[in-house]
N, C-alpha and C positions, 0 to 999 in steps of 0.2 A: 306539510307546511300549510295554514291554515292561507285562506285567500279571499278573506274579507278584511286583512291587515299585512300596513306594508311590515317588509322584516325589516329591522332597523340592521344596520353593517356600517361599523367603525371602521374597517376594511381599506379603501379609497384613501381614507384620511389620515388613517393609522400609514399609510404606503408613502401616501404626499410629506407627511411629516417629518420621517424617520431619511429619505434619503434628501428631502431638503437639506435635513441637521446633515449627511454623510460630505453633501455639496460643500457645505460651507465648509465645516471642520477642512477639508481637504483641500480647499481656496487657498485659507489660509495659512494653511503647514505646507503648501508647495511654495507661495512667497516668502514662507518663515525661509525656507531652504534654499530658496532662489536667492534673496538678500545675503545669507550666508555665503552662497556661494562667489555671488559678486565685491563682496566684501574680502574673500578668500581668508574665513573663516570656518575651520575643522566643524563638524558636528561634533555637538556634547552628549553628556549621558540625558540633557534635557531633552535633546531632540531624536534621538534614539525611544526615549518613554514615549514621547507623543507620539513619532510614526507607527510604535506596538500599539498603541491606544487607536489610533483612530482605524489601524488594520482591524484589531476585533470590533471596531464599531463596523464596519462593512458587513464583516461577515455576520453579527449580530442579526443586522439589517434582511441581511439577505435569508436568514434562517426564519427569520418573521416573514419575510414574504412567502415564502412557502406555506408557512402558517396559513398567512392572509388567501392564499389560493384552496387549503383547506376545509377553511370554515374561521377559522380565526377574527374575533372582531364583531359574529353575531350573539347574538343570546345562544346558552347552549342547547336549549330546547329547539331551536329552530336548526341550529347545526349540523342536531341529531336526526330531525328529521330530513333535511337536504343532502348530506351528506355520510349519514349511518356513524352506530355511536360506536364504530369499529377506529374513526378517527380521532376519538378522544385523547386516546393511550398516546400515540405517537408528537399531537399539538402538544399535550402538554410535558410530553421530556421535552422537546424542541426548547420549549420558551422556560423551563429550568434551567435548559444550556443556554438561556441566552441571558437569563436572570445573572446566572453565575458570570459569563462573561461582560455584560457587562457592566456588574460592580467591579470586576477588577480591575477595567477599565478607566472607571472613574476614579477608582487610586492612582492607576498609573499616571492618567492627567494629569491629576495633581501634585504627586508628586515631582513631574518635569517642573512645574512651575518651583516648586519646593528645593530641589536641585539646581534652579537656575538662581534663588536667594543665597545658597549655599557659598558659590562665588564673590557674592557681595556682602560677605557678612562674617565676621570673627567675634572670639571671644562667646560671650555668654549668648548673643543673640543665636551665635552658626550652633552654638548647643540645644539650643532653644529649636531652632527650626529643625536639628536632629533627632530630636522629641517628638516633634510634629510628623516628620516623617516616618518612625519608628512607630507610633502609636494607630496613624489612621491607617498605615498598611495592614496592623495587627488585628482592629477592630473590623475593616471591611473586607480582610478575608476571613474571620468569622463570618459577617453575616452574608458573605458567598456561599461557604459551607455549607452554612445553615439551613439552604435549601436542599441540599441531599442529604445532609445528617437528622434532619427533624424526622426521617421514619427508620424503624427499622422491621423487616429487611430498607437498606436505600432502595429499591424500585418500588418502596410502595409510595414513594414521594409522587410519581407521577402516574402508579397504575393503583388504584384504589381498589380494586378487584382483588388484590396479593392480600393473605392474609398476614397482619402485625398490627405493631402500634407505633403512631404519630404524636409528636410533640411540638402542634401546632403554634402554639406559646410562645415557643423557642427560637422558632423561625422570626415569628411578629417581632418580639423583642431586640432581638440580634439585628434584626433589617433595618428597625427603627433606629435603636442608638446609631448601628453606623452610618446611617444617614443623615441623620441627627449631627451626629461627631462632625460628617465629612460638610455639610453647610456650615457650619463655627468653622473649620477650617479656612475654609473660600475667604469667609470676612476677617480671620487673622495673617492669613497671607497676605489681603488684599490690602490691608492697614498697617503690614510689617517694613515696605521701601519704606514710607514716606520719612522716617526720623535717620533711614541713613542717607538717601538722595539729595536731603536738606544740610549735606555737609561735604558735596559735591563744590568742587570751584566753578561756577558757571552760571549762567543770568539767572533770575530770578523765574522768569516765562520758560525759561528751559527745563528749571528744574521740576517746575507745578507741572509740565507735558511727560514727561518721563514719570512724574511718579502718578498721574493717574492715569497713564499707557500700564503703570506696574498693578495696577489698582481694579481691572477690569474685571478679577476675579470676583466681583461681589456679582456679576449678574450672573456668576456661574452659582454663585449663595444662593441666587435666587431662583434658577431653577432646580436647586436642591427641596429650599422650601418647600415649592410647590409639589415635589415628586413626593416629599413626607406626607402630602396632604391626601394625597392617593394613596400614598403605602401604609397608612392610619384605617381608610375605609375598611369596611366588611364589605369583602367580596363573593362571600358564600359559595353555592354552587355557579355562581355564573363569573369565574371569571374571565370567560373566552370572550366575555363582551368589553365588562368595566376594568379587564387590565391593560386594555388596549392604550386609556391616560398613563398607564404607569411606564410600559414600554416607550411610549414619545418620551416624554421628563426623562425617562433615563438617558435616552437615545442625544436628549437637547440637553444634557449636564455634562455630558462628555465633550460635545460639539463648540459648547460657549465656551468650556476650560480650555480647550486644543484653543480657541480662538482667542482668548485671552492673553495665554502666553505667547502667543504669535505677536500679536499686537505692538508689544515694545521694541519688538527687533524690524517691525516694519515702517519705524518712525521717520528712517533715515531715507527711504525709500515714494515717501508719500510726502517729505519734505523737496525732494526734489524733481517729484514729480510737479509739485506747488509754485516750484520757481521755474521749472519749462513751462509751467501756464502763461507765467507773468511773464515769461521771454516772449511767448507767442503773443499775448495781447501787445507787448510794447510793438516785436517786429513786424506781426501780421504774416507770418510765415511760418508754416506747422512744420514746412522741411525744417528751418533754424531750431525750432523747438525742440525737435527729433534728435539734433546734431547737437545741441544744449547737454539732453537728459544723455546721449550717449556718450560724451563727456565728462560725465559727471561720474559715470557708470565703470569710465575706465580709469577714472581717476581713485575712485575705493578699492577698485584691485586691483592696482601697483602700491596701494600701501602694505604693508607690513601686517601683518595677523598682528593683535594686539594680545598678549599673554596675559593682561591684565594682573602683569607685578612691576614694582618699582625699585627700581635698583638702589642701594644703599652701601656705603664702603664701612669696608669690617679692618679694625684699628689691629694693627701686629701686636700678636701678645707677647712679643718676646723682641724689644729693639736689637739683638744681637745678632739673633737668628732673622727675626722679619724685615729688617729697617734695609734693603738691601742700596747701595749707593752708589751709582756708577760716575763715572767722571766724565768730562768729554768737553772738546774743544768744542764752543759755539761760533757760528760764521762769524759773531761778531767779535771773539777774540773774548776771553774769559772762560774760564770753568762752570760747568751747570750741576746742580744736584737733585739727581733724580729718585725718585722714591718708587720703589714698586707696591701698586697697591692692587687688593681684592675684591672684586666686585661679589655679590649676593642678588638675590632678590628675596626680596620679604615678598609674602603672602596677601599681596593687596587688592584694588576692587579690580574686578572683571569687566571693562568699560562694554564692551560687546557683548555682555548680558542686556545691558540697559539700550541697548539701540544707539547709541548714543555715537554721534561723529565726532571723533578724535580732535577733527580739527577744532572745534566747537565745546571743548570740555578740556577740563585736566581731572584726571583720573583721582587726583588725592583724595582720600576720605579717613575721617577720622577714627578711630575704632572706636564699635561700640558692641 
């Protein structure tokens, strides 16, 4: 290592970055699941994707820090001279498994969020977002693949020593589009409540909060953007330094999508935390405030899980058979005629997708 120049080491920051993103992601899918649970509301298959999603961001995480104890994060010339170029081989399968892991990651994300539309949404649109989900899982486990399939033998993806041949190309390409794909994604999700929410029975200010609580996913767009912008670069022989931006942006797309979708189920939670403020400025009493929000806290879970369908009566198709009649003295003296009828539920919106308090909404929505 030469010692008339410092080594530069993305290391430190590449460390700070990546479990800052682990922190948050994890903030907010424990109160996603805490709210849930106060609500006494089942976990869905949305909330199942994101606790998988943000489990392989930990571990992602943690496999980079190894890295980062390695040599990871410096130039690779200086790597090799600090730490002998015997650690090449092993940094980089590490960070191919972490490649791989976490793109699939960031499908899962998104997909919970995509699942969680699924609930609120029939007809062409729910086909629509079935598309969506069918497609970006297809394209970004390609270009997962695509890091161990672009050589053959697959170890010579990570030990360039093995003799074969690489199909660098194929890798670039495949990573790009799905990347590519999965940012258009972010802004079509994040643009797809707003025209069903707007047919929601409920204020006006309710509705505009709910749907850009639905709508957060664009900044998850946006750190997709930026991570194309690094996955575009020529990183030649040195990626052990400039892949270290790629690894963050990956690490912070998974992070803002987990936090995303947390967001609209925390509405209910941050609105009442809003109105124990205002108890406490009126009484001046943090105990009252306390005994406000914990209130409030037992008042959503003695309500009922909400199933998010609407009951509808189904007409007898046959007055002989269906129409049945019973007789009976009423205390007021008279005969009464009773009808037995069929209850149903139609397939309607999932109000506890949307965060949204019962008491404070009527679940009707129009199909669309």
């Amino acid at each position: 290592m030469d010692t008339y120049r410092d080594v530069p080491n993305m290391g430190p920051s590449l460390m700070a970055g990546l479990w800052i993103c682990c922190l948050l992601a994890g903030v907010f899918l424990a109160l996603r699941l805490y709210c849930k649970s106060k609500r006494s509301v089942s976990l869905q298959q949305d909330d199942y994707l994101l606790i998988v999603a943000w489990i392989v961001q930990v571990t992602c995480s943690i496999l980079v820090s190894i890295n980062v104890a390695a040599g990871f994060g410096k130039h690779t010339e200086d790597l090799i001279a600090e730490y002998g170029p015997e650690h090449i081989v092993p940094i980089t399968l590490r960070e191919t498994i972490v490649g791989f892991l976490m793109t699939l990651a960031i499908a899962w994300s998104k997909t919970s969020f995509a699942v969680t539309l699924l609930r609120i949404t029939r007809g062409k649109t729910k086909a629509f977002v079935w598309m969506i989900i069918i497609t970006m899982n297809i394209f970004m486990t390609v270009g997962a693949l695509s890091l161990f399939l672009q050589c053959s033998p697959v170890a010579k993806s990570w030990d360039d020593n093995i003799p074969g041949t690489c199909w660098h190309t194929f890798n670039a390409v495949a990573g790009m589009f799905s990347s590519a794909y999965s940012a258009l994604i972010d802004f079509v999700l994040a643009l797809l409540p707003w025209p069903l929410i707007w047919h929601l029975h409920m204020k006006t200010k309710e509705r505009i909060g709910v749907a850009v609580a639905m709508s957060m996913g664009i900044c998850a767009g946006t750190t997709a953007i930026v991570k194309c912008y690094y996955l575009q670069k020529p990183h030649g022989m040195d990626f052990f330094y400039e892949g270290g931006n790629l690894v963050t942006w990956g690490s912070a797309e998974i992070a803002t999508t987990i936090m995303a979708a947390s967001i609209p189920v925390l509405r209910v939670l941050v609105r009442d935390i809003k109105e124990s403020a205002a108890w406490y400025r009126q009484s001046g009493s943090f105990r009252d405030a306390l005994r406000s929000l914990r209130r409030k806290s037992r008042r959503i879970s003695r309500q009922p899980a909400n199933t998010g369908q609407e009951p509808r009566m189904i007409h007898p198709l046959n007055d002989q058979e269906s129409d049945k009649v019973a007789l009976s003295w009423a205390g007021s003296g008279g005969i009464t005629r009773t009808q037995e009828v069929h209850i149903s539920f139609d397939d309607q919106i999932d109000i506890d997708a949307l965060g949204v308090d019962t008491k404070r909404a009527n679940s009707g929505i129009a199909p669309v």
